[in-house]
C-alpha positions as CSV (number, residue, x, y, z in Angstrom):
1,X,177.4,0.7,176.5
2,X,175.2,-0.6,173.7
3,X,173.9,-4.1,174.8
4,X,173.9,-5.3,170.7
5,X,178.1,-3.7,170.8
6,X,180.1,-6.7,169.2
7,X,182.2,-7.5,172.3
8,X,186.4,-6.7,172.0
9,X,189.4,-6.9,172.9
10,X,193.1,-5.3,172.6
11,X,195.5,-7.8,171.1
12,X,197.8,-7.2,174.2
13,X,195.6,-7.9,176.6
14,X,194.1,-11.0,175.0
15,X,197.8,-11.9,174.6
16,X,197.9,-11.7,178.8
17,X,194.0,-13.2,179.7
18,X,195.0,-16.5,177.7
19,X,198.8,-16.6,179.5
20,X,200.7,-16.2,176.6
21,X,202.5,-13.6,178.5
22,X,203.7,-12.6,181.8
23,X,203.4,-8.7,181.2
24,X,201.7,-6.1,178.9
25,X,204.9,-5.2,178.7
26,X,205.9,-8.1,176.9
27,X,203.4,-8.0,174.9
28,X,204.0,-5.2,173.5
29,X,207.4,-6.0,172.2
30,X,206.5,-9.4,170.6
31,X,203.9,-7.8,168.9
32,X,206.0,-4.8,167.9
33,X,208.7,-7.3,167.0
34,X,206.5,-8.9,164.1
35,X,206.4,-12.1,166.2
36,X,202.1,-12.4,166.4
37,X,199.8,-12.7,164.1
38,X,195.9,-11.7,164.1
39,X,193.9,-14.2,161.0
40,X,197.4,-14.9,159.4
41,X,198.6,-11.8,158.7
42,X,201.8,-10.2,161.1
43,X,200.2,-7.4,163.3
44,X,202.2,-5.3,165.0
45,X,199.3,-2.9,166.4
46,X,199.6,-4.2,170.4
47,X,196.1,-2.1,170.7
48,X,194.8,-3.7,167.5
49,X,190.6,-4.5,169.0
50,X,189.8,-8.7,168.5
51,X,186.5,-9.8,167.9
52,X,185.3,-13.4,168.6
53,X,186.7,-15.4,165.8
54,X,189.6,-13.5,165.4
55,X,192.4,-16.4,165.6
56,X,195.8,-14.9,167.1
57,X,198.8,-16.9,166.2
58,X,202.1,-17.1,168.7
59,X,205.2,-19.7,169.0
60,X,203.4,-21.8,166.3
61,X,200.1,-21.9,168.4
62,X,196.7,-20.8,167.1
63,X,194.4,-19.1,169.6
64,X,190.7,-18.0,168.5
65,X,188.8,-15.1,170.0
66,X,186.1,-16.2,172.1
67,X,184.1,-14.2,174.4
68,X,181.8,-17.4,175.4
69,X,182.3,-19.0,179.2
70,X,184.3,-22.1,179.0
71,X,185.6,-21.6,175.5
């Protein structure tokens, strides 16, 4: 891998790191379902790639992208 590649990640799986979710699983059908958005607009892509300062929005909570320790 490129050390200057812009770090990412998939929607689902940044839906699971931050705990928003028990399961892929269940990620994948709220984001299917219309129920997340990705920078305010519905996504329903559950392999749609994040980049830091992306902000994901679920249940009314804002989440931003961050790919720094401790953030």
């Amino acid at each position: 891998m490129n050390a200057d590649a812009t770090p990412t990640i998939r929607l689902d799986q940044f839906m699971k790191v931050m705990g928003l979710v028990g399961t892929g699983g269940q990620a994948k059908l709220l984001i299917q379902n219309g129920d997340v958005q990705v920078n305010g607009v519905v996504e329903t892509r559950r392999r749609k790639m994040l980049k830091s300062g992306d902000q994901v929005t679920f249940e009314g909570d804002l989440h931003t992208v961050s790919f720094e320790p401790g953030t």
